[in-house]
Structure formats: structure tokens, C-alpha cells
LOTIKOL-624079 format. One record per residue: residue number from 1; residue in one letter; x, y, z of N, C-alpha, C, O, CB in turn. Coordinates in steps of 0.2 Angstrom, whole numbers. Glycine has a CB too. Example, Ala and Ser with C-alpha at 12.3 -4.5 7.8 and 13.67 -1.06 7.14 Angstrom:
> nr; rest; n.px; n.py; n.pz; ca.px; ca.py; ca.pz; c.px; c.py; c.pz; o.px; o.py; o.pz; cb.px; cb.py; cb.pz
> 1; A; 66; -28; 39; 62; -22; 39; 66; -16; 39; 71; -17; 42; 57; -22; 45
> 2; S; 64; -11; 35; 68; -5; 36; 64; 0; 39; 67; 6; 40; 70; -3; 29
END
This chain:
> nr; rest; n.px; n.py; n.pz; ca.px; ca.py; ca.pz; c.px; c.py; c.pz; o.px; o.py; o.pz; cb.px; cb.py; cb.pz
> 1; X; 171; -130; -44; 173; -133; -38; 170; -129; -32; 166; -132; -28; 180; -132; -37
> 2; X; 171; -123; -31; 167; -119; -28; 160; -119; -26; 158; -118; -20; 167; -116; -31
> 3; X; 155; -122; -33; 149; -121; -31; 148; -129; -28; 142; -130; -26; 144; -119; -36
> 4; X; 152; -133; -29; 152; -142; -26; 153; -140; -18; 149; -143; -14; 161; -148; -28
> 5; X; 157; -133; -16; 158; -132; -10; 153; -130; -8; 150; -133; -4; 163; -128; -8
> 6; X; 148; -124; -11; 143; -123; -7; 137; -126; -6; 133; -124; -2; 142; -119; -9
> 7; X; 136; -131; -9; 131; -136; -14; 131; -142; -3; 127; -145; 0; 139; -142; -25
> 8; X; 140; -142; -2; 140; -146; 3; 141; -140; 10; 138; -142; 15; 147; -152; 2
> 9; X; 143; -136; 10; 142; -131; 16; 134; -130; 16; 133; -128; 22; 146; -124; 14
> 10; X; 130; -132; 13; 121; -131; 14; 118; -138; 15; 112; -138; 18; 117; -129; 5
> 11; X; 122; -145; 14; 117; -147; 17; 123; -151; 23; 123; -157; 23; 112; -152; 11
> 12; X; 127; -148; 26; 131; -149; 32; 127; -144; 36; 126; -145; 42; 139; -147; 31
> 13; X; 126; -139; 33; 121; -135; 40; 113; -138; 40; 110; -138; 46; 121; -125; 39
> 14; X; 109; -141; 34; 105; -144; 34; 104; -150; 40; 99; -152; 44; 106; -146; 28
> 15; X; 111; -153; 40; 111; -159; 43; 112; -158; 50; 108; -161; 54; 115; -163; 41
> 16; X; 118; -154; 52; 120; -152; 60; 114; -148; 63; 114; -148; 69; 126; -146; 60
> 17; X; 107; -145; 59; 101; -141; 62; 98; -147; 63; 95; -146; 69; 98; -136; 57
> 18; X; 95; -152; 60; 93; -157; 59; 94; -162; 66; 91; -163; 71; 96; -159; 52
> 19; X; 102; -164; 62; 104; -169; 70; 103; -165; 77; 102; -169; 82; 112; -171; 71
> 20; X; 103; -160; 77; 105; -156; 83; 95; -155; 87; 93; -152; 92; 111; -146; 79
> 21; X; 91; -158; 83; 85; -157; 85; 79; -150; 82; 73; -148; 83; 86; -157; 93
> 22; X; 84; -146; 79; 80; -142; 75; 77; -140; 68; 81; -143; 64; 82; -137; 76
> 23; X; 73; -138; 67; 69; -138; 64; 69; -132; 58; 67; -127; 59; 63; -139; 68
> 24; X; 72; -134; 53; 72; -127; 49; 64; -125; 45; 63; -120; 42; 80; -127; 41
> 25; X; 60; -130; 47; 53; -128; 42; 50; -127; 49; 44; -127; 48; 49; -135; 36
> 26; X; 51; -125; 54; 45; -125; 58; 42; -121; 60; 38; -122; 66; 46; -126; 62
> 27; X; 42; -113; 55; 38; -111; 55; 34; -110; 49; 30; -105; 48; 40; -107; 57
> 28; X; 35; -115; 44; 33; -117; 39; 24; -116; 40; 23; -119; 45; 36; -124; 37
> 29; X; 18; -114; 37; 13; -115; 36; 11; -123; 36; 16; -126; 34; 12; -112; 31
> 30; X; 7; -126; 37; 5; -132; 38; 11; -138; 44; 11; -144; 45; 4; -135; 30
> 31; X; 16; -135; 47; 21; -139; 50; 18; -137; 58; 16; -132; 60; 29; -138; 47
> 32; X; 21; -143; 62; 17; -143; 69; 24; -144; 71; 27; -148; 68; 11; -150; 72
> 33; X; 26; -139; 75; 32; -140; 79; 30; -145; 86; 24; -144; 89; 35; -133; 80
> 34; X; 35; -151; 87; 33; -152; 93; 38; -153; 98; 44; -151; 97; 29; -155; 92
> 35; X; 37; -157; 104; 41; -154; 111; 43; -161; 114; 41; -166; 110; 35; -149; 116
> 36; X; 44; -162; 119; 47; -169; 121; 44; -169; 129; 44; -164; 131; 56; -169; 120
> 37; X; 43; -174; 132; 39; -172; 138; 40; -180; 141; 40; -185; 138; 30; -169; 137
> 38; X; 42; -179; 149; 42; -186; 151; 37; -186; 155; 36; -181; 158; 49; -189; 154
> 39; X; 34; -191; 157; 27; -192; 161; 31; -197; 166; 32; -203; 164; 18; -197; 156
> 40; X; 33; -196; 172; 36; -203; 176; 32; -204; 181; 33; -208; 185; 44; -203; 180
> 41; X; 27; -201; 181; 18; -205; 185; 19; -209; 181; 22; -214; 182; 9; -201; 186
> 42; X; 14; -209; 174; 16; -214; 169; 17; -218; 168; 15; -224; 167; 19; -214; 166
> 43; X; 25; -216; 169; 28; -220; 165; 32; -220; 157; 36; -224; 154; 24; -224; 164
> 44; X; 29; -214; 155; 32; -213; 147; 34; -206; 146; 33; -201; 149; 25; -216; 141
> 45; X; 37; -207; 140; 39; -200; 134; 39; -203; 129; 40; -208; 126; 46; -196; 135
> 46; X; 38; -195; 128; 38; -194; 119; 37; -187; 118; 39; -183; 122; 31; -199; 114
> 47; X; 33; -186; 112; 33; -180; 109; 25; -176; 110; 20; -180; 109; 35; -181; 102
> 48; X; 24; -170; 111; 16; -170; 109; 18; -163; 103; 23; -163; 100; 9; -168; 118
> 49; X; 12; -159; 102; 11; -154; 98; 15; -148; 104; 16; -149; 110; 2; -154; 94
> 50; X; 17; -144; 101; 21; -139; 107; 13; -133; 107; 14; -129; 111; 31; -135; 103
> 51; X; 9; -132; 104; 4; -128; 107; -2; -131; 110; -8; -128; 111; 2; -123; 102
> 52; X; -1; -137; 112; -4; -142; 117; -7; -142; 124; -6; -148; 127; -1; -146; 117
> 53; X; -9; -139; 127; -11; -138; 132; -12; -144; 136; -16; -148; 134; -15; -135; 132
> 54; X; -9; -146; 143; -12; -150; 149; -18; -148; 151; -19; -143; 153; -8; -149; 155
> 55; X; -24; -152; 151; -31; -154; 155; -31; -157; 159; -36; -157; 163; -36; -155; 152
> 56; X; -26; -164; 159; -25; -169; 167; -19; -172; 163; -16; -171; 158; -34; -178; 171
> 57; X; -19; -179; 168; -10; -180; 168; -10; -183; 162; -5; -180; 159; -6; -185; 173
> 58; X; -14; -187; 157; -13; -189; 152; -18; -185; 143; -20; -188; 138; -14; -194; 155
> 59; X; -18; -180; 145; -25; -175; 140; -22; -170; 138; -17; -169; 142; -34; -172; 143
> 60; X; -23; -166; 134; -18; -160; 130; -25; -157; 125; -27; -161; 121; -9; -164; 124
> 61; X; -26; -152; 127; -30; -147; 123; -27; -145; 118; -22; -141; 119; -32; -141; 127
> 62; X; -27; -147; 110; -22; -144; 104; -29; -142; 100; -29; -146; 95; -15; -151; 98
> 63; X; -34; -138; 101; -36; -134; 99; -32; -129; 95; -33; -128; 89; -38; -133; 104
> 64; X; -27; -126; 98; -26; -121; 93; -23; -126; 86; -23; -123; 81; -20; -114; 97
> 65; X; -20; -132; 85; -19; -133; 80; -23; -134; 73; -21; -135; 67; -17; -136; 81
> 66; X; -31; -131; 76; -34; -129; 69; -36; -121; 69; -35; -116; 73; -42; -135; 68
> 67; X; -38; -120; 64; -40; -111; 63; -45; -109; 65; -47; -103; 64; -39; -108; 55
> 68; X; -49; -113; 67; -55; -111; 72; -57; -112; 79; -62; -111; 82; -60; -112; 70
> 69; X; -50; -115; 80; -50; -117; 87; -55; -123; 91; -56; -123; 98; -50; -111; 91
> 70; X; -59; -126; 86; -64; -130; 89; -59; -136; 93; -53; -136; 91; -69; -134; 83
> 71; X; -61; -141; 97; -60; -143; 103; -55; -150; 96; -55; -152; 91; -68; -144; 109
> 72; X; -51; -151; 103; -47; -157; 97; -42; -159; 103; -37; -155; 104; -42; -153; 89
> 73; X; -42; -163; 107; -38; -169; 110; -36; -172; 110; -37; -177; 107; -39; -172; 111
> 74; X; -31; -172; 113; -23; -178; 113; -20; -180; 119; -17; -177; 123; -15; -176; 110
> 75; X; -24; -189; 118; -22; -193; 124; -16; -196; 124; -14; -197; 118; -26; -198; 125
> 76; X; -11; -198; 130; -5; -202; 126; -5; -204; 135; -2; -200; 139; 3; -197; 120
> 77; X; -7; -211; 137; -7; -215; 142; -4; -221; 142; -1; -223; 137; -13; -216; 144
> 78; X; -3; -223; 149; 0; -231; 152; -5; -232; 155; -7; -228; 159; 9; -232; 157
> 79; X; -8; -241; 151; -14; -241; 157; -12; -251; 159; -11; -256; 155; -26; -238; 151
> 80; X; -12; -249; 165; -9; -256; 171; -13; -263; 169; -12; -269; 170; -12; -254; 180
> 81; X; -18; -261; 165; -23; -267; 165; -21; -270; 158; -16; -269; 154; -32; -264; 165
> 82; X; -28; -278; 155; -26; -280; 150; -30; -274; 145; -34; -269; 146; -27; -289; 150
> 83; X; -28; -277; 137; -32; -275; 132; -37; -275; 133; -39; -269; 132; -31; -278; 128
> 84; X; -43; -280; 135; -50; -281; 136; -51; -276; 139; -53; -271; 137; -51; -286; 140
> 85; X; -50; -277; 146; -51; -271; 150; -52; -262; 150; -56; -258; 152; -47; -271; 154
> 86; X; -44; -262; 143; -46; -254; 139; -51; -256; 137; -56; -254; 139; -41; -251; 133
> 87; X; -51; -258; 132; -59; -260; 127; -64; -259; 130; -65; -253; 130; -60; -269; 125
> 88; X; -68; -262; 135; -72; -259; 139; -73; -254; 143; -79; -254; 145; -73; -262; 141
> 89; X; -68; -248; 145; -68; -243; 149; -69; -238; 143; -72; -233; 143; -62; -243; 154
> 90; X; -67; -239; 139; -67; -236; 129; -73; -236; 130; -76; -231; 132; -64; -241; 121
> 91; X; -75; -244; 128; -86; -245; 125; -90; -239; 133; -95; -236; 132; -90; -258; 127
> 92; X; -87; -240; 137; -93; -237; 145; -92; -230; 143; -97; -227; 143; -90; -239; 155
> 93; X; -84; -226; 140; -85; -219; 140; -86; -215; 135; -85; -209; 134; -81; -216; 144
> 94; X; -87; -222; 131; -89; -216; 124; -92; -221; 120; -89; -226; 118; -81; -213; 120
> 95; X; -100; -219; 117; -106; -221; 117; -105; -224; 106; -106; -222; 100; -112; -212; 120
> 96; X; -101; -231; 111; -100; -234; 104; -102; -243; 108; -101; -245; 114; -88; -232; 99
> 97; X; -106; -247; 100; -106; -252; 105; -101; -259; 106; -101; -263; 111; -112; -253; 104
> 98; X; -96; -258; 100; -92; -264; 101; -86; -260; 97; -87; -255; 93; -95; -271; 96
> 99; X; -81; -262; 99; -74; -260; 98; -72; -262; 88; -71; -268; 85; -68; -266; 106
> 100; X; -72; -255; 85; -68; -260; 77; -63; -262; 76; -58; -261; 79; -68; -257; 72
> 101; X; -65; -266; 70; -54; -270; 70; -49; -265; 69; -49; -259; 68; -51; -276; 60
> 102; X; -46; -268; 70; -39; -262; 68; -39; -261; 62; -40; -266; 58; -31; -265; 69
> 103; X; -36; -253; 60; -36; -255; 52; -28; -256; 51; -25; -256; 45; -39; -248; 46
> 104; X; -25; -256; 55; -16; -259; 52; -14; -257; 57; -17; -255; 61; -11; -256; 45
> 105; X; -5; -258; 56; 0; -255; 62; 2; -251; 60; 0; -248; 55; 6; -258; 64
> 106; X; 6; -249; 65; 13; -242; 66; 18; -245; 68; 18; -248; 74; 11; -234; 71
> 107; X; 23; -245; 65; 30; -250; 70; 35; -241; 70; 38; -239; 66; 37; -260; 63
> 108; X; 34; -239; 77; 36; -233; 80; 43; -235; 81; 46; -239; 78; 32; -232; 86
> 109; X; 45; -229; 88; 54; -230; 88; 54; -236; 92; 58; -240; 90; 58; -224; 92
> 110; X; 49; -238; 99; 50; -243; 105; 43; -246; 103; 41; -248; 109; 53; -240; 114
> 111; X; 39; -247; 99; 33; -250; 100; 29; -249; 95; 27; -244; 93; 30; -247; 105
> 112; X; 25; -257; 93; 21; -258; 87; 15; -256; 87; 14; -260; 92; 21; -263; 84
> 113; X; 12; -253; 86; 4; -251; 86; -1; -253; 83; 1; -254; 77; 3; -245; 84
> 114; X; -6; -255; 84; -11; -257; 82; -15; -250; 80; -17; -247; 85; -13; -261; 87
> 115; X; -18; -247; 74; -21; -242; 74; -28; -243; 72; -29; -247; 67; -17; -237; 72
> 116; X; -36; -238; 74; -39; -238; 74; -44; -231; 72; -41; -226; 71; -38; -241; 78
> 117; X; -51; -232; 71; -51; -223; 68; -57; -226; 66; -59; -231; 63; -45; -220; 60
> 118; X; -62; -221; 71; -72; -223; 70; -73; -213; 75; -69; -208; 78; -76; -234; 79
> 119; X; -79; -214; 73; -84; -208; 75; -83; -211; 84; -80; -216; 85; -94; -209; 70
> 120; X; -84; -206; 88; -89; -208; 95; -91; -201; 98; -88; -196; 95; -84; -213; 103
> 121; X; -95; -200; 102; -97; -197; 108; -95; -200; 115; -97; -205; 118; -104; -195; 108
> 122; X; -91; -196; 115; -89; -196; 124; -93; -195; 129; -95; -189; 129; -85; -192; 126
> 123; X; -95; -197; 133; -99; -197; 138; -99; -191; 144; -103; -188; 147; -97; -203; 140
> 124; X; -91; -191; 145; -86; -186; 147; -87; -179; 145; -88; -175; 149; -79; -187; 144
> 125; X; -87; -178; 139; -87; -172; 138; -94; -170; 135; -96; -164; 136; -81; -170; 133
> 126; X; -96; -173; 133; -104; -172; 129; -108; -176; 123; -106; -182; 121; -105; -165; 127
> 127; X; -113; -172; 120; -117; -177; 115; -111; -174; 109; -114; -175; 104; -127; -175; 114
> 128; X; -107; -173; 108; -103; -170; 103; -101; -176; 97; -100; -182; 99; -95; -166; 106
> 129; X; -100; -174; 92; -98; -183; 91; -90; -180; 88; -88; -174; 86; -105; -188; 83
> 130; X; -85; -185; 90; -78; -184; 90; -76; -188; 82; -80; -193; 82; -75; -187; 97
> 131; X; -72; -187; 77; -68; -193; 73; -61; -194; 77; -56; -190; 77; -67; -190; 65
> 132; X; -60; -199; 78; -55; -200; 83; -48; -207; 79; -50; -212; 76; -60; -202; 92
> 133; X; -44; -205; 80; -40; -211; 78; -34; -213; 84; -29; -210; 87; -36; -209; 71
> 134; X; -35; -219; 85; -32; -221; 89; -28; -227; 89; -28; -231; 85; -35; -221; 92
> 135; X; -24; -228; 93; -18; -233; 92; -14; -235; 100; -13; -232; 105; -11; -228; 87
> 136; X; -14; -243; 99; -15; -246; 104; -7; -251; 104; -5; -255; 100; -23; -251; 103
> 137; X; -1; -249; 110; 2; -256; 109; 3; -259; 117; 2; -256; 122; 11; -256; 105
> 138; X; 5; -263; 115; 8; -267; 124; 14; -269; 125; 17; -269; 120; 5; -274; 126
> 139; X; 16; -270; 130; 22; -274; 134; 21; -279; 138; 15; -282; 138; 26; -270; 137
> 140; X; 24; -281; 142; 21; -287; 149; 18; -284; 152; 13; -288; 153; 25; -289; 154
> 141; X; 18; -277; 157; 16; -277; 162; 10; -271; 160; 4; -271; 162; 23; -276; 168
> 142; X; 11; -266; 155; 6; -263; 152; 4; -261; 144; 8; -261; 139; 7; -260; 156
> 143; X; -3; -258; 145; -4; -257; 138; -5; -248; 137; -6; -245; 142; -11; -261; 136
> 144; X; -4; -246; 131; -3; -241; 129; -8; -238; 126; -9; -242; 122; 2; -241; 126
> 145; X; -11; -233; 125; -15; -228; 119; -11; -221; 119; -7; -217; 122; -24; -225; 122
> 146; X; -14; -221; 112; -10; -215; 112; -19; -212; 104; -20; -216; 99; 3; -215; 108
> 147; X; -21; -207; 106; -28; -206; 104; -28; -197; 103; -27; -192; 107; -34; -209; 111
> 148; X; -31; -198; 93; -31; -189; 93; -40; -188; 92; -43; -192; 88; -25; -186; 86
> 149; X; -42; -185; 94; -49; -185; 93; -53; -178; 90; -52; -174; 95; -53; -187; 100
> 150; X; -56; -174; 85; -58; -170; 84; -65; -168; 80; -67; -173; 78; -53; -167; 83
> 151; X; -69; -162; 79; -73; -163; 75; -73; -165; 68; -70; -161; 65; -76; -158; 76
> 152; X; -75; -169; 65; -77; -174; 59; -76; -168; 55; -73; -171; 51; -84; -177; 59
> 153; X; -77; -162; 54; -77; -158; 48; -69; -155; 49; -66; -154; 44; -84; -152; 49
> 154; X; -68; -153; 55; -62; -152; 58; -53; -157; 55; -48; -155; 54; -66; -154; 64
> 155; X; -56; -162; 56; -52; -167; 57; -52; -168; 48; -46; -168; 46; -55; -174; 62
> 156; X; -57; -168; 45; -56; -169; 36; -50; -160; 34; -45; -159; 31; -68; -169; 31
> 157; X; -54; -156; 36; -50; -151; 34; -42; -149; 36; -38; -146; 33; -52; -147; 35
> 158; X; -43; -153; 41; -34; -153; 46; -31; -158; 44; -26; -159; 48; -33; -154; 55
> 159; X; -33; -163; 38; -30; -171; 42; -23; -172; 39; -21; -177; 38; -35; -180; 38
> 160; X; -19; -167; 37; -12; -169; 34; -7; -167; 40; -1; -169; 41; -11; -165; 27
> 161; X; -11; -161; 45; -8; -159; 51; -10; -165; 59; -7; -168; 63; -12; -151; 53
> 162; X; -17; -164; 56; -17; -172; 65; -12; -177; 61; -6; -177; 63; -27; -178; 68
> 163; X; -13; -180; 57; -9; -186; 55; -2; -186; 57; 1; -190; 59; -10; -187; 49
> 164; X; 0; -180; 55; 8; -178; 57; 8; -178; 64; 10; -183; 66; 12; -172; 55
> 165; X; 7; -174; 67; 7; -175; 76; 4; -182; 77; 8; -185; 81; 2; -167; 81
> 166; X; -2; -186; 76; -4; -191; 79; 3; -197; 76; 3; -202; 80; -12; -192; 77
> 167; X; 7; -197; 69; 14; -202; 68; 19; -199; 72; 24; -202; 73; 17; -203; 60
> 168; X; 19; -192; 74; 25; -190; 78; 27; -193; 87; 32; -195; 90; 24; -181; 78
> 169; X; 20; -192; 87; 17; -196; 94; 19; -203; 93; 24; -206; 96; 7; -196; 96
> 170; X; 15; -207; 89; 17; -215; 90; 26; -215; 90; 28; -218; 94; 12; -222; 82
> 171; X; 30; -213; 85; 35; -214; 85; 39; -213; 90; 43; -217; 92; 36; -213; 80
> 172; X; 38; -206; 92; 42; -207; 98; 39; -207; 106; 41; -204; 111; 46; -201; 98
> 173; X; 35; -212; 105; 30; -215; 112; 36; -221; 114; 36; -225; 110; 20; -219; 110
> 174; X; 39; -221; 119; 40; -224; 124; 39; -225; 132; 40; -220; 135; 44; -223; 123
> 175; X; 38; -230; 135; 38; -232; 139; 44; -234; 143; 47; -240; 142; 34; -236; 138
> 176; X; 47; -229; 149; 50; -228; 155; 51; -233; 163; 48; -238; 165; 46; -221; 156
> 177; X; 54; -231; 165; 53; -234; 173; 50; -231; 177; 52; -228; 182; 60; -235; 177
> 178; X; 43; -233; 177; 39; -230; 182; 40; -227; 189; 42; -232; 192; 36; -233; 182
> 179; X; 40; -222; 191; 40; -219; 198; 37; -225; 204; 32; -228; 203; 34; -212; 198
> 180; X; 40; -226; 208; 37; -231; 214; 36; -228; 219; 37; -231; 224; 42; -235; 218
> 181; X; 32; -221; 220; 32; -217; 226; 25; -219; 227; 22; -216; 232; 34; -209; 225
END
């Protein structure tokens, strides 16, 4: 009986750490803790990597999430215009010539995704070439990216870590009541 009690006193605090928003692995080797952030320029929240740095309102330097600190990028925007319109400001700043199909969804907490995943060089930052995966959804009035991008050698050796922060992002990406100021 006893050990029935301890068996449920372990996973009651399992669960109460759990619901309560913390993380008992998070200092686990390979695990990304991450952070909650609202954008109301934007328009949105969600989560990003918590050693993610701001570079403008919508870009986050997660560099340190590999072990050599090469450059690695996390976009997560509200963009006013249609689909098309991303598509093409995509093709002008980053030296690809036609947009590829989706390779499938993500059905997130508030929003189904369209996700996506090709080589590019950005225009922006240089001749570097990026592996980037990206994921696209809409509503009425706007459309959404949410885009992790890093070096190709990079991204094969890290991909069990971007992939977790880039599903931690789509799932808890939502779209807010924008600021009217």
C-alpha cells in the first residue's frame, strides 16, 4: 500500500510541476527551455527558445542553441498582406527562384500550418546559404510565418533541438488583438 502511495505522491508532483508551467527536464541535455512573449505591434504570442535573442520586432538570434554558436534565426511574424504577396517578398529576399510545395501541416493550438523546408541565401544577411524550415497559416485579415533558419551542417547536427523549438513555436503561435496606436 505504501509504495501505491509513493508510486502516486511522484506522479501528483509530476503533474502539479507540469500543469503549473514547469519543467522538471529543463535542464536536461538536448531539451530547449522556452519562454512566452506577446508581440501587440504584431499582433501575436507564443513561445520562442528562452536563450533567443531580439535583432528587430520580429527575428531572435538562437545561436547559442547550437555548440558552436553559428548563426541560426527565428522568425515568428503577422504579415497584413495576401499569401502571394509573402511568396514574393520571400522569392525578392532570398535568392530562390519559385516558392516549393508544402511538404504537409501542423494543426497548432489556434492555427493550421502549412510547412515548408528548402536551402536559400538571403539577400539580407549575405551569400551564406541557410537550411531553413518554414511554416505558413492565415486567418481573414492576416497571414502568419513562423521560420527557423540555420547552417545546413548545423541544422543536420541540431535537428532534434530546432525541430522541438520550431513545433514549440507553431503550437503555441497565436494571433491577438492588434494595437491601434
Amino acid at each position: 500500500m505504501r509504495m501505491y502511495l509513493r508510486i502516486l505522491l511522484i506522479l501528483w508532483i509530476f503533474l502539479v510541476t507540469s500543469a503549473c508551467g514547469g519543467n522538471l527536464f529543463a535542464n536536461r541535455p538536448g531539451s530547449i527551455p522556452m519562454q512566452p512573449y506577446t508581440n501587440e505591434e504584431l499582433g501575436i504570442r507564443g513561445v520562442r527558445p528562452f536563450y533567443c535573442n531580439p535583432m528587430s520586432l520580429d527575428t531572435y538570434d538562437c545561436s547559442s542553441l547550437n555548440s558552436n554558436n553559428s548563426l541560426v534565426i527565428m522568425n515568428q511574424i503577422a504579415y497584413p498582406g495576401t499569401r502571394q504577396d509573402l511568396f514574393n517578398l520571400l522569392l525578392e529576399q532570398n535568392e530562390i527562384s519559385d516558392f516549393p510545395p508544402p511538404l504537409g501541416t501542423y494543426q497548432g493550438g489556434s492555427l493550421t500550418w502549412e510547412l515548408y523546408e528548402f536551402d536559400i541565401a538571403n539577400k539580407i544577411i549575405g551569400p551564406t546559404i541557410f537550411h531553413s524550415r518554414l511554416a505558413l497559416a492565415e486567418d481573414q485579415s492576416r497571414i502568419y510565418l513562423v521560420a527557423l533558419a540555420a547552417l545546413p551542417h548545423d541544422y543536420q547536427l541540431n535537428l532534434a533541438l530546432y525541430q522541438s523549438a520550431f513545433e514549440h513555436s507553431l503550437y503555441a503561435f497565436e494571433p491577438i488583438e492588434q494595437d491601434k496606436e
